[in-house]
C-alpha positions as CSV (number, residue, x, y, z in Angstrom):
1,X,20.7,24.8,0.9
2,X,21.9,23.1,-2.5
3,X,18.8,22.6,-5.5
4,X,19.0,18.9,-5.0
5,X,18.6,19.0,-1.4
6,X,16.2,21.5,-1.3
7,X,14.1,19.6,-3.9
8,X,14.0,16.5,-1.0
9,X,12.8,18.3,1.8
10,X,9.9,19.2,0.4
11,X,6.1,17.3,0.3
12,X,5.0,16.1,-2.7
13,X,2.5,18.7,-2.7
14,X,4.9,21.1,-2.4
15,X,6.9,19.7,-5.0
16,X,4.2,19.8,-7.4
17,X,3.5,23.3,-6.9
18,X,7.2,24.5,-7.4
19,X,7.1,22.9,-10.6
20,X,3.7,24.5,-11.7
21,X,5.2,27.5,-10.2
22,X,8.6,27.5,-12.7
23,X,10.6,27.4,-9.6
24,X,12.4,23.6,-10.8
25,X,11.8,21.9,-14.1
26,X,10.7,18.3,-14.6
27,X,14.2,17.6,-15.5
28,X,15.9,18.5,-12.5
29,X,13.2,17.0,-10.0
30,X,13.7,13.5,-12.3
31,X,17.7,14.2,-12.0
32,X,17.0,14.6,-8.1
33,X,15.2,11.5,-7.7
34,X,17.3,9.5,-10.1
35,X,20.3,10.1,-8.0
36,X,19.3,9.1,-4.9
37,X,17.7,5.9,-6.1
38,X,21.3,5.0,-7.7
39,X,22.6,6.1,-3.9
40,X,20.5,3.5,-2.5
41,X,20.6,0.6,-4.6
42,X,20.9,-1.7,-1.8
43,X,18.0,-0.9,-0.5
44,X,16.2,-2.7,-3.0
45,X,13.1,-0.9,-3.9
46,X,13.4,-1.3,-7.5
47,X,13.2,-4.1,-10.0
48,X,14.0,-1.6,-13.1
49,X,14.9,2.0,-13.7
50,X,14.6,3.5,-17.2
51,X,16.4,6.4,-16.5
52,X,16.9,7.3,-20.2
53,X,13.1,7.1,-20.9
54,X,12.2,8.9,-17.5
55,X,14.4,11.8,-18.7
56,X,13.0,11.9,-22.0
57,X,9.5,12.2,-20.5
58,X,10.9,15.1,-18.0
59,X,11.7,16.8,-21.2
60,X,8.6,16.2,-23.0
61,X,6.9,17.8,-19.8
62,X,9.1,20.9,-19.9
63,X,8.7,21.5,-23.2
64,X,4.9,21.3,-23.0
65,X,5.3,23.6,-20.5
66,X,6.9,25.8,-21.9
67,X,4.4,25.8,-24.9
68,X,1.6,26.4,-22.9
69,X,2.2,27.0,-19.2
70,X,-0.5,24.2,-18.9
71,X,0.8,21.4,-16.3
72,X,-0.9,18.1,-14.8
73,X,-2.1,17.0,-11.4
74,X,1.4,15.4,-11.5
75,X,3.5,17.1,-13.5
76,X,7.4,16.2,-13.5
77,X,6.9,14.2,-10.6
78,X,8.8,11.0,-10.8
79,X,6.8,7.6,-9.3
80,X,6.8,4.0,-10.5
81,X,4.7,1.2,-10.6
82,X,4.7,-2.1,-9.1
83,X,6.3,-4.6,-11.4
84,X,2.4,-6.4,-11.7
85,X,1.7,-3.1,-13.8
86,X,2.4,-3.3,-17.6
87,X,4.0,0.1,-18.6
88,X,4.9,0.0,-22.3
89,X,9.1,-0.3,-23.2
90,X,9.4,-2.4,-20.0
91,X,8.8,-6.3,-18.8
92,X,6.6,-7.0,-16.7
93,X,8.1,-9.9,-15.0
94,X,6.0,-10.7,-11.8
95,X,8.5,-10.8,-9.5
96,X,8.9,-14.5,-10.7
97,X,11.8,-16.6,-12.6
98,X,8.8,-17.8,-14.7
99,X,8.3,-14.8,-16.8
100,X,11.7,-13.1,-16.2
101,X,12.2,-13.1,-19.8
102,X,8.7,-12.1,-21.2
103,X,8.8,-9.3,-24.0
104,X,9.0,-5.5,-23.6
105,X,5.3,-4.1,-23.6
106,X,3.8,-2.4,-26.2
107,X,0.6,-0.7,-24.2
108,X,0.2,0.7,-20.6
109,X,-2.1,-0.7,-18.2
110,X,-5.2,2.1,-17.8
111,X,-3.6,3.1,-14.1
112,X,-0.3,4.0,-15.6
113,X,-2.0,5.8,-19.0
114,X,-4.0,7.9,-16.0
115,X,-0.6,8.8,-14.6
116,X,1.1,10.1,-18.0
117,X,-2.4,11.8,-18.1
118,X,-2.2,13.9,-15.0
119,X,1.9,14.3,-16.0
120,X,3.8,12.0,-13.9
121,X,6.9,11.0,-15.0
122,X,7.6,6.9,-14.7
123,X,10.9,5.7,-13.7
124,X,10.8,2.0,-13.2
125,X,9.2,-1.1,-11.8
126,X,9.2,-1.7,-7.9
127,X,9.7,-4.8,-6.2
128,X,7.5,-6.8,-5.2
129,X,7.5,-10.7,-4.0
130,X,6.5,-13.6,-7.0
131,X,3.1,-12.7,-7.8
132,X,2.2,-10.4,-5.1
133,X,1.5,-13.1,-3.1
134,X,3.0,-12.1,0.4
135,X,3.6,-9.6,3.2
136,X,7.3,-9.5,2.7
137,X,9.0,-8.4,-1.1
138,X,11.5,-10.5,-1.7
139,X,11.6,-12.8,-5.2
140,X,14.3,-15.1,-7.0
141,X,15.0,-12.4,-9.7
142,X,15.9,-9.3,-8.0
143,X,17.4,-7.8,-4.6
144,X,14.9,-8.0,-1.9
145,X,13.4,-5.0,-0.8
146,X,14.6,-3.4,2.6
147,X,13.2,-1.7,5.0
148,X,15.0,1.8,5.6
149,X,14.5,1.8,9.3
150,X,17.0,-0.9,9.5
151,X,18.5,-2.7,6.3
152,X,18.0,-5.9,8.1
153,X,14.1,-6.2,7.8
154,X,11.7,-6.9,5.6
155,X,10.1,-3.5,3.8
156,X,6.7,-6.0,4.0
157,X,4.6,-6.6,0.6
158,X,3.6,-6.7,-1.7
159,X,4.0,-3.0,-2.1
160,X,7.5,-3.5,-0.2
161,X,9.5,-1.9,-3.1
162,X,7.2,1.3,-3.2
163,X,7.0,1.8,0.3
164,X,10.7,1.5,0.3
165,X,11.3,4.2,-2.3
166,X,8.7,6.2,-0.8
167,X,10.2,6.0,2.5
168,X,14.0,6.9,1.7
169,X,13.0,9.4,-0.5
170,X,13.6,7.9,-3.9
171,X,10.2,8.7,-4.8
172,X,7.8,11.6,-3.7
173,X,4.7,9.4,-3.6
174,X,4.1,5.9,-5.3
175,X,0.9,3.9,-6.0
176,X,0.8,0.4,-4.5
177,X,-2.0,-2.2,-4.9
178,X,-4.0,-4.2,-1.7
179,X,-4.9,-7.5,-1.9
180,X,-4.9,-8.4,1.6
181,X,-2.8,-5.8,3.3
182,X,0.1,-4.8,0.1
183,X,-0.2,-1.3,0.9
184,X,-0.8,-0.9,4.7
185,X,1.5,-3.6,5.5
186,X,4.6,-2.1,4.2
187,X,3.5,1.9,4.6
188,X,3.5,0.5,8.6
189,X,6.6,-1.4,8.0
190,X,8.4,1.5,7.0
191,X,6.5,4.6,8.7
192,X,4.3,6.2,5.8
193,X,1.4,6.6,5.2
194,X,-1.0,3.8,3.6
195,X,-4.6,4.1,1.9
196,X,-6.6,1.5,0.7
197,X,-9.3,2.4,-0.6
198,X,-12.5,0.7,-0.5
199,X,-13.9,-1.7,-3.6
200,X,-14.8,-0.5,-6.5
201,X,-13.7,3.5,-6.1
202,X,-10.7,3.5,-8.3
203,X,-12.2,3.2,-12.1
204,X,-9.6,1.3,-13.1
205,X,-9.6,-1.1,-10.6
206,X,-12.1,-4.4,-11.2
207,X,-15.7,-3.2,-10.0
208,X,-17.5,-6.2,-9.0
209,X,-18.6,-6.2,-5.2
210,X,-17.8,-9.8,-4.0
211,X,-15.5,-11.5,-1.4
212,X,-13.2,-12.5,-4.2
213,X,-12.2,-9.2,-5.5
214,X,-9.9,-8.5,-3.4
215,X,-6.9,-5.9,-5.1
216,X,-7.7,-2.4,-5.3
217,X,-5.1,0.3,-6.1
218,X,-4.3,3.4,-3.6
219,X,-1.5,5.7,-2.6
220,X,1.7,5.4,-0.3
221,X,3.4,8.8,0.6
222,X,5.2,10.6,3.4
223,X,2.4,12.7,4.5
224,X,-1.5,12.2,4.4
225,X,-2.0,15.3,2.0
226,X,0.4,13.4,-0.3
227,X,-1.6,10.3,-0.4
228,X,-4.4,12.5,-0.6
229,X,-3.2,13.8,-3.9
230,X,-2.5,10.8,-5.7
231,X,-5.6,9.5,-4.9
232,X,-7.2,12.2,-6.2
233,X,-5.8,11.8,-9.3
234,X,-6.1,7.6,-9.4
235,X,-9.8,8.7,-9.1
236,X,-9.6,11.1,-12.4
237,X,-6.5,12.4,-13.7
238,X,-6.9,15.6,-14.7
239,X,-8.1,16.8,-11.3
240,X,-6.0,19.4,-9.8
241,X,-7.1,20.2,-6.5
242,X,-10.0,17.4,-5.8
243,X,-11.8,16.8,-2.9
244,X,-9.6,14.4,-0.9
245,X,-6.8,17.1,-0.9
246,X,-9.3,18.7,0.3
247,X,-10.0,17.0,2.9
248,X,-6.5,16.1,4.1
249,X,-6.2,19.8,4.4
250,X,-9.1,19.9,6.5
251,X,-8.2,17.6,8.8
252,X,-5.0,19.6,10.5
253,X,-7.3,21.2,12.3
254,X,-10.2,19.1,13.1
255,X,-11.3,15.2,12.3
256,X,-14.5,16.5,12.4
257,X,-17.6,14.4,14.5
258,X,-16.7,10.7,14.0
259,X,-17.9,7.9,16.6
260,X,-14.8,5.6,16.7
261,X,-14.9,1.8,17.8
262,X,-11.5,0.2,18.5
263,X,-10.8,-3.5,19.1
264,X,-7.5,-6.1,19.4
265,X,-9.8,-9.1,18.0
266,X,-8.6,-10.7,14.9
267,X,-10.3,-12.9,12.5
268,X,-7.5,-15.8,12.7
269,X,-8.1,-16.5,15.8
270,X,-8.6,-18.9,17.7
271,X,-7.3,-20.7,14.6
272,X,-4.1,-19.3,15.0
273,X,-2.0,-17.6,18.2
274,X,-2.3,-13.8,17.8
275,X,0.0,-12.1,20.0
276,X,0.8,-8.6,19.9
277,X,4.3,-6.9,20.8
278,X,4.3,-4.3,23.3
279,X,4.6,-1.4,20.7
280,X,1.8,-2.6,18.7
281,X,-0.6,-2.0,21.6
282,X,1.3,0.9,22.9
283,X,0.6,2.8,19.0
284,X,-2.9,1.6,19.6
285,X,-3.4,2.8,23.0
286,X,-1.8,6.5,22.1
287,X,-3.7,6.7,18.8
288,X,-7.2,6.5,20.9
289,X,-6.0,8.5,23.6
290,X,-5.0,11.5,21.2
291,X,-8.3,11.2,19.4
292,X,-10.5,10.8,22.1
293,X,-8.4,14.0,24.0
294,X,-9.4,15.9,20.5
295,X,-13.2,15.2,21.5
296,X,-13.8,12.3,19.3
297,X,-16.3,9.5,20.8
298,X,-13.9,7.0,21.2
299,X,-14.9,3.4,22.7
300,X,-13.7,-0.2,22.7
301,X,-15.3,-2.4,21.2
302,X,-16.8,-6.1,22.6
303,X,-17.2,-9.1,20.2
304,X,-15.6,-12.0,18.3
305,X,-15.5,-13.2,14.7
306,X,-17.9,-15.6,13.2
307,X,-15.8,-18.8,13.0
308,X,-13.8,-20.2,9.7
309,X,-12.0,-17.3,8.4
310,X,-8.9,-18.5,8.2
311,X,-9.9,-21.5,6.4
312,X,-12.0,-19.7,3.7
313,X,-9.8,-16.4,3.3
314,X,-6.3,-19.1,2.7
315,X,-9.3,-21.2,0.2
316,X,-10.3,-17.6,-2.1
317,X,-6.4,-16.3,-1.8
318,X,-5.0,-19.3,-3.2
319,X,-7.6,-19.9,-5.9
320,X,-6.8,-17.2,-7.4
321,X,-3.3,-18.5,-8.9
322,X,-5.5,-21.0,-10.5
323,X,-6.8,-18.3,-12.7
324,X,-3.8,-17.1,-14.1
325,X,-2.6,-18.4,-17.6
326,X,0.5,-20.3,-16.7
327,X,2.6,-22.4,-19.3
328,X,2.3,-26.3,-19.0
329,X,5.2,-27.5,-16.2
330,X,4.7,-23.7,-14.3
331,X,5.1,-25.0,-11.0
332,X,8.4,-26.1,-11.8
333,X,9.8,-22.1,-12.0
334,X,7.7,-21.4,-9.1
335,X,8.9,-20.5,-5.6
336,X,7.8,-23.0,-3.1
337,X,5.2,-20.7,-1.4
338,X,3.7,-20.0,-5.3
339,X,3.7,-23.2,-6.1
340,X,2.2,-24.6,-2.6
341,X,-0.5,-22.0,-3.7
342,X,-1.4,-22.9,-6.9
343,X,-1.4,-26.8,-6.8
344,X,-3.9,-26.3,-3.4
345,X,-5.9,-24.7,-6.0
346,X,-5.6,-27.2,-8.9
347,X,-6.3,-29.7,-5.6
348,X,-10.2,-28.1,-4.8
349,X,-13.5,-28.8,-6.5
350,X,-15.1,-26.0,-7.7
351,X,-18.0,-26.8,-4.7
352,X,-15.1,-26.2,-2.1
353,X,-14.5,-23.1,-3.6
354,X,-18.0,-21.9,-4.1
355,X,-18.7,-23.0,-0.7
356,X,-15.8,-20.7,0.9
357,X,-17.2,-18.0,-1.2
358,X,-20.7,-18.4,0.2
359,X,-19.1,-18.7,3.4
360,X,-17.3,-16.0,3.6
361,X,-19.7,-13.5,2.1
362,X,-21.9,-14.7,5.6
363,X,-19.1,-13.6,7.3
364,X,-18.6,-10.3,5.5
365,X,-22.2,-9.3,5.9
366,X,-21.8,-10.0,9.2
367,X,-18.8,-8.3,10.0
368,X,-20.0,-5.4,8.2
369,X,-23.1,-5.0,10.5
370,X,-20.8,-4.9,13.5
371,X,-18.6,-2.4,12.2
372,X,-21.5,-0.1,10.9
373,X,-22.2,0.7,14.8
374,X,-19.3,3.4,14.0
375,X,-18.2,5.8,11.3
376,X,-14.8,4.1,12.0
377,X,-13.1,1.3,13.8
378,X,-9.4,1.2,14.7
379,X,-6.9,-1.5,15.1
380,X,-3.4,-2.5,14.6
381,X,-1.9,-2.8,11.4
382,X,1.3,-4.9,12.5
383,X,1.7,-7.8,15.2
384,X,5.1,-7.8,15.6
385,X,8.5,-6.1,14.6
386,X,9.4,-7.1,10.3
387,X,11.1,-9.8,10.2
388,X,14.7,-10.2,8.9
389,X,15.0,-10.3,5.0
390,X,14.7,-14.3,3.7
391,X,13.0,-15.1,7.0
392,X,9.9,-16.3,5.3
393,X,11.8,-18.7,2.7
394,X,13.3,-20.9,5.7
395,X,9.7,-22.1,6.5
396,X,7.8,-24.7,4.9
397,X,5.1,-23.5,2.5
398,X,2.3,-23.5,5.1
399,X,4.1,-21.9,8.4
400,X,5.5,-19.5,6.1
401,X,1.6,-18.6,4.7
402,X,0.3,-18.4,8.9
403,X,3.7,-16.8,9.9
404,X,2.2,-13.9,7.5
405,X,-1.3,-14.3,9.1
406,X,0.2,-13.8,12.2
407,X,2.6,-10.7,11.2
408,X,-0.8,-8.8,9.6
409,X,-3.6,-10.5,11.6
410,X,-5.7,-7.1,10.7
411,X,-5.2,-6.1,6.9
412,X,-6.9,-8.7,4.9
413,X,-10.4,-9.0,6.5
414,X,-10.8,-5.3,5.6
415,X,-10.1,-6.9,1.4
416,X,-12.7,-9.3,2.2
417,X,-15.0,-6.4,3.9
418,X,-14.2,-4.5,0.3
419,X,-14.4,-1.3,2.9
420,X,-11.3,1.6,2.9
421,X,-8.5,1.5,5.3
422,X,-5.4,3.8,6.0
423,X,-2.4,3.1,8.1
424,X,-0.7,6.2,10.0
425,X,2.3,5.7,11.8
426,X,1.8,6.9,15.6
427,X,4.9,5.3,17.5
428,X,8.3,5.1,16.9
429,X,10.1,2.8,19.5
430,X,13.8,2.5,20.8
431,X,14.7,0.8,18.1
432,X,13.8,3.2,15.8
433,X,10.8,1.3,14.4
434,X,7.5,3.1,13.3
435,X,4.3,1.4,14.6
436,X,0.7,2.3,12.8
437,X,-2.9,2.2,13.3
438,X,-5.1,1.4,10.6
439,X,-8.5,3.0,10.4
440,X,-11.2,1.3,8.8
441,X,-14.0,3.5,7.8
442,X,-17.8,2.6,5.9
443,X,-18.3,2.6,2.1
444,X,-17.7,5.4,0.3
445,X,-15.5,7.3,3.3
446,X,-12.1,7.7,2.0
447,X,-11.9,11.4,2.4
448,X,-13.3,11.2,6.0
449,X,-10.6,8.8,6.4
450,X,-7.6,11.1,5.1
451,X,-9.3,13.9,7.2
452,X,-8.9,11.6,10.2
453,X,-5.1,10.6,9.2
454,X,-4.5,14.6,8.7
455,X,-5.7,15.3,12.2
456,X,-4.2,12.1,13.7
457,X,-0.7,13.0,12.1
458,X,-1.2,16.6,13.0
459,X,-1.6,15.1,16.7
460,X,1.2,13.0,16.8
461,X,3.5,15.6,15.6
462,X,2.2,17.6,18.4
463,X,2.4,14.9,21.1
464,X,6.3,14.5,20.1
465,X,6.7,18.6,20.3
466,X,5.8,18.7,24.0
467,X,6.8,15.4,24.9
């Protein structure tokens, strides 16, 4: 087996520890990565690559090492940041013609100052759609990103770019942010795995707990212990073996005693027609089987959401464009869906708003009780297959926004709930299309949750042995 290629087959655990170990260098990992993100440029997943400055770090890193033998919770691994993330000596452009042109910054956002922390090595910006708006990733000022499944199809959004990378192996891990879905949508879409995590657990993430902080950040990897690393170190970066590792690890063997509800209601409806493929209930239907073989108390659940979801959620969403400094004459450089967006917002009263906010807090509190009847509830992440690339630009403004309601009936109530979340692929169809569950725990759970994606991935893999 050649370096290079031995250098992709392993986890980024692994990776990690062969670094820390002296077995590879942060030079040659970055060189490894590098390559095959300039093999697969059609894929999309990138906005920018700094090569030269990610080379430069790997250097840095090695020499330090060699100084001191003392390495990060990341060290030498190479992961980027979506392209709503300022990292200084690169634009950050939005995904949007607007501010395409905006000037190199100076400072790093606190996320991406926490990665150089724990030693990560940052090689670019990854797409996303204009202003992280949507489920799909494609923008007017860079390739779309793909899904590697089939080049054809959307990678989903807004954390379509990292999901990509992650997925094809241009990246061992990548963080991703969640709004309403950014990371589970596109970790399903793609067959990784996905953790939100709930409101308020990531420092650097906004901390207030109301309906209209919505966007947390969280990890997207191959594996579950992956995810569980990186979220260890979004939580302090100077941990090197912290306590959702921890529990990933834990969770090969055993979920441990969880009640689990699981349920095919969305909040869109009957506002909207939900229907589910064939696949989507298949994954959801082996998921609860496997667990509930593994001695889990597994039962379906029996109730509908309070009414006007779909109203209030599309009322908060939108609003918050409003709140962004834009030039005068913005809406002119805007994509149509953006700009649909933001002049809804200019169009409200601030009593409209306030009243959806009120509203939909009711609904949250509510929702919440029903879900606290079980440690976790389970349901589908995905509808229906990704659609093709540029599907969603065909449609006028508004079927385009319930077009994505309808693809990801499931992710952003779970924004709105502020609770955590991770999607694990179960299924792969004939097609060769992954299809995920998404697992929705209480407050404060996000290790129980990676212990339950451990054992559910270490069941899966098992299920495909003997099938």
């Amino acid at each position: 087996m050649t370096e290079n290629h031995a250098i992709g087959s392993l986890s980024a655990v692994q990776l990690r520890d062969a670094i820390a170990a002296g077995t590879y260098t942060a030079r040659q990992v970055t060189e490894h990565f590098l390559a095959v993100i300039g093999q697969q440029v059609d894929l999309g997943a990138f906005m920018a690559v700094d090569a030269d400055a990610a080379l430069a770090r790997a250097d840095e890193l090695d020499a330090a090492y060699a100084s001191t033998g003392v390495v990060g919770p990341l060290h030498g691994l190479p992961i980027a940041f979506k392209d709503t993330t300022n990292i200084s000596g690169m634009v950050t452009t939005f995904g949007s013609q607007l501010l395409a042109d905006s000037p190199v910054q100076t400072e790093d956002d606190p996320v991406a100052q926490n990665a150089k922390t724990a030693g990560a090595v940052l090689v670019g910006k990854t797409t996303i759609p204009e202003f992280a708006l949507s489920c799909h990733s494609d923008n007017s000022i860079s390739d779309p990103a793909r899904n590697p499944r089939n080049p054809e199809l959307t990678a989903g959004g807004s954390s379509g770019g990292a999901a990509t990378a992650v997925a094809a192996g241009m990246l061992p891990v990548a963080p991703g942010t969640d709004g309403g879905g950014s990371i589970r949508i596109p970790a399903a879409a793609t067959g990784i795995i996905g953790l939100k995590p709930g409101r308020g657990t990531i420092p650097t993430d906004e901390q207030s707990d109301d309906v209209t902080n919505l966007s947390v950040t969280g990890p997207l990897a191959r594996t579950v212990e992956d995810a569980a690393m990186l979220m260890d170190t979004l939580v302090d970066p100077t941990q090197q073996r912290g306590r959702y590792v921890a529990a990933a690890q834990d969770g090969k063997s055993s979920a441990g005693p969880l009640t689990i509800g699981y349920t095919t209601a969305a909040p869109f409806q009957p506002d909207l027609d939900i229907t589910l493929a064939q696949s989507a209930v298949q994954a959801l239907t082996l998921a609860i089987t496997l667990l509930s073989r593994d001695g889990l108390s597994v039962e379906e659940m029996s109730f509908s959401y309070p009414p006007e979801y779909h109203k209030n959620f599309q009322t908060v969403w939108t609003t918050a464009l409003s709140k962004v400094p834009l030039p005068e004459g913005a809406e002119n450089q805007l994509e149509a869906l953006t700009r649909d967006f933001l002049l809804q917002a200019r169009s409200r009263t601030a009593e409209q708003y306030q009243h959806a906010i009120e509203d939909l807090s009711q609904w949250a509190e509510d929702t919440r009780r029903i879900f606290g009847a079980y440690d976790v509830v389970v349901t589908p992440v995905l509808a229906f297959t990704p659609p093709k690339v540029g599907t969603f630009a065909t449609m006028e403004p508004q079927d385009d926004y319930e077009y994505q309601c309808k693809f990801t009936p499931y992710t952003s109530m779970i924004n709105v709930l502020g609770l955590p979340a991770i999607s694990v692929p179960v299924k792969t169809d004939d097609d060769g299309m992954s299809w995920s569950i998404q697992a929705v725990g209480r407050i404060g759970t996000e290790a129980s949750l990676l212990r339950l994606g451990a054992r559910l991935e270490a069941l899966v893999a098992g299920q495909k042995r003997t099938a």
